[in-house]
C-alpha positions as CSV (number, residue, x, y, z in Angstrom):
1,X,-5.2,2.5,26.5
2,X,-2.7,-0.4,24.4
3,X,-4.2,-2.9,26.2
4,X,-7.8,-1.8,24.8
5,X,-6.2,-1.3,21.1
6,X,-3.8,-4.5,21.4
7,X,-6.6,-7.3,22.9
8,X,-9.7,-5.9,21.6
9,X,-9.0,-4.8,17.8
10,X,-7.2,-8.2,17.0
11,X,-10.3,-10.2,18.4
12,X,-12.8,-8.3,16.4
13,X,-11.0,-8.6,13.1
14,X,-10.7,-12.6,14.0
15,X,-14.1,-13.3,14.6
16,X,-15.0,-11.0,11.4
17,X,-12.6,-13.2,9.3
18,X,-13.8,-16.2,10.5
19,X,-17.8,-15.4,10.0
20,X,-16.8,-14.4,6.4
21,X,-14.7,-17.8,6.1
22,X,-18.3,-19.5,6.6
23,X,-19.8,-17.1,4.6
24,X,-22.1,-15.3,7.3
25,X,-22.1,-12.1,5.2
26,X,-25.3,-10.6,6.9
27,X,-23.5,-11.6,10.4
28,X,-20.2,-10.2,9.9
29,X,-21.9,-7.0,9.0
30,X,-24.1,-6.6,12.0
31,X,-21.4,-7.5,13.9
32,X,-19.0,-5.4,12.1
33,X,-21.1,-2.4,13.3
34,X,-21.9,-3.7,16.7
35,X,-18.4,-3.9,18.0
36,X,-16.9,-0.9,15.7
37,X,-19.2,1.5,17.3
38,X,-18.8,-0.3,21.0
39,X,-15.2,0.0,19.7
40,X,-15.1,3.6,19.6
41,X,-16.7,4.8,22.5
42,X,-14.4,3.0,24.5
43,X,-11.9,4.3,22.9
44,X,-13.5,7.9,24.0
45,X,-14.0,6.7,27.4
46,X,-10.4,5.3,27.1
47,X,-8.7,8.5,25.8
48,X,-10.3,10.5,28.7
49,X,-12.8,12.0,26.8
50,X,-15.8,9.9,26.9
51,X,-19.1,11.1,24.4
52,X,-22.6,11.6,26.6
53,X,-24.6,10.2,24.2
54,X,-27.7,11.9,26.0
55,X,-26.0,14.9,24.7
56,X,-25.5,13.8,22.0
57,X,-28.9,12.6,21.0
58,X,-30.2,16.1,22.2
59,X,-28.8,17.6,19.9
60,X,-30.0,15.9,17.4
61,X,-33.6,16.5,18.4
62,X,-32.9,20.3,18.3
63,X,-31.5,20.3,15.1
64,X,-34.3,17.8,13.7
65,X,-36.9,20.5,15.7
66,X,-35.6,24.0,13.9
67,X,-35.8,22.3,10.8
68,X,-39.1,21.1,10.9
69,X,-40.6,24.2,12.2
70,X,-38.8,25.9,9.0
């Protein structure tokens, strides 16, 4: 679980610094939220407890269902 937070977190901040040292603002922030939310779901999977995202996403749908039939 280190390993994961001690290799991957340093890389991702160095390769954000060095698209915003040559100014690649819309780049940084797409990859900004690429890795951030790759980040933290393997950090979930890491930890032991990983999210089903199929889950996930159904409830969604059943939430976005009851309020649309009112």
């Amino acid at each position: 679980m280190w390993v994961l937070y001690i290799v991957l977190a340093p890389t991702i901040v160095l390769q954000a610094a060095w698209l915003i040292r040559k100014k690649m603002y819309r780049d940084t922030a797409v990859f900004a939220a690429v890795s951030l939310s790759g980040f933290g779901l393997w950090a979930s999977i890491a930890s032991g407890r990983p999210i089903i995202l199929n889950a996930l996403i159904g409830r969604i749908i059943d939430a976005a269902i009851s309020l649309l039939s009112g």
